[in-house]
C-alpha positions in Angstrom: 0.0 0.0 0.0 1.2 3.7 -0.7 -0.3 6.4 0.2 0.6 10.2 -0.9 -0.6 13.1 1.4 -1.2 16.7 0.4 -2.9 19.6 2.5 -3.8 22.5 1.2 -5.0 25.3 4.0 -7.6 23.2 6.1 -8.0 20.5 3.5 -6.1 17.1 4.0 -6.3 15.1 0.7 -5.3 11.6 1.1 -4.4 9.5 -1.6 -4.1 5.3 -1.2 -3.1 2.5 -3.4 -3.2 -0.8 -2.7 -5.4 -2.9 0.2 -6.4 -1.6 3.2 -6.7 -4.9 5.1 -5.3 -6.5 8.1 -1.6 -6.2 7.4 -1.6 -2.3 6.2 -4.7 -0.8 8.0 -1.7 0.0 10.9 0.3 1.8 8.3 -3.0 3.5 6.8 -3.5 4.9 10.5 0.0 6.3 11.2 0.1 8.1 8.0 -3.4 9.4 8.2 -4.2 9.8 11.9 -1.6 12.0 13.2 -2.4 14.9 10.4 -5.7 15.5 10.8 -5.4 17.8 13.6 -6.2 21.2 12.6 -7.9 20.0 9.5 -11.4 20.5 8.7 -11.5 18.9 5.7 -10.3 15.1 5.2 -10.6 13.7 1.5 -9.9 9.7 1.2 -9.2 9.0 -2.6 -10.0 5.6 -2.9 -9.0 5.4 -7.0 -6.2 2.8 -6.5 -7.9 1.1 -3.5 -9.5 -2.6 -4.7 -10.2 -4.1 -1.0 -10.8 -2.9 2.1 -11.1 -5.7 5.3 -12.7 -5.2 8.5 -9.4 -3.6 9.9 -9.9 -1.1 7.2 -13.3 -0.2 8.6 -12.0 0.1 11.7 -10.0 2.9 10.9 -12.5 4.3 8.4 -14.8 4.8 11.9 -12.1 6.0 13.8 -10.9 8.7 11.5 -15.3 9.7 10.5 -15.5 10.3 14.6 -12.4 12.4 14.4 -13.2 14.2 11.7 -17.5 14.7 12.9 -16.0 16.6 15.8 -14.1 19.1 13.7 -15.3 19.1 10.0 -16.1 16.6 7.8 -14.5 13.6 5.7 -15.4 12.4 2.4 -14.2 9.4 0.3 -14.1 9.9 -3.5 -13.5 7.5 -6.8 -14.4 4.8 -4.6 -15.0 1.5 -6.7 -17.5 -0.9 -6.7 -15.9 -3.7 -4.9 -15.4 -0.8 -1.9 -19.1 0.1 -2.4 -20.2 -3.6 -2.1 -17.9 -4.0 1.0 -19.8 -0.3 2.3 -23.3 -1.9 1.1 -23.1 -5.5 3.1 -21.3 -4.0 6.5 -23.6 -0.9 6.8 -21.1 1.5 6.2 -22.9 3.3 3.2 -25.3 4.8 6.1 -22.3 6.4 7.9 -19.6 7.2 5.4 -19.9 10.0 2.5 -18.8 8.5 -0.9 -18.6 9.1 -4.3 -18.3 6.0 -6.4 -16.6 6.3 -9.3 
């Protein structure tokens, strides 16, 4: 997994290819997590992202609390094997997505 990070005033765009599963939802967290402070606006792009396991979710909750208390988050280009994963866990009623 690789993920690219850009902020631009109080917008945090995140960037992430590869799995978010069990093995790398630690790394997605440590390079996510600690810059969010200060931002009001975290964007996930999900483009490059084909799977994401329960550990993912996990930390897809984590950082939608986080970010409810001080702004918003948003995941965009998110493909339809993420959506499907979103659809069967319950997660399309709590996360903001854009598919495609």
């Amino acid at each position: 997994m690789n993920i690219k990070r850009t902020k631009s005033n109080d917008t945090l765009t995140v960037v992430i290819n590869g799995r978010i599963d069990t093995a790398t939802a630690p790394d997605f967290e440590a390079n996510v997590k600690p810059y969010i402070d200060g931002v009001a606006h975290l964007i996930l792009d999900f483009k490059d992202v084909n799977y994401v396991s329960s550990a993912g979710l996990r930390v897809l909750l984590s950082l939608h609390k986080i970010m409810m208390k001080q702004g918003d988050m948003k995941l965009v280009n998110v493909g339809e094997a993420v959506v499907d994963v979103f659809e069967v866990t319950g997660f399309d009623e709590i996360l903001d997505y854009e598919c495609c």
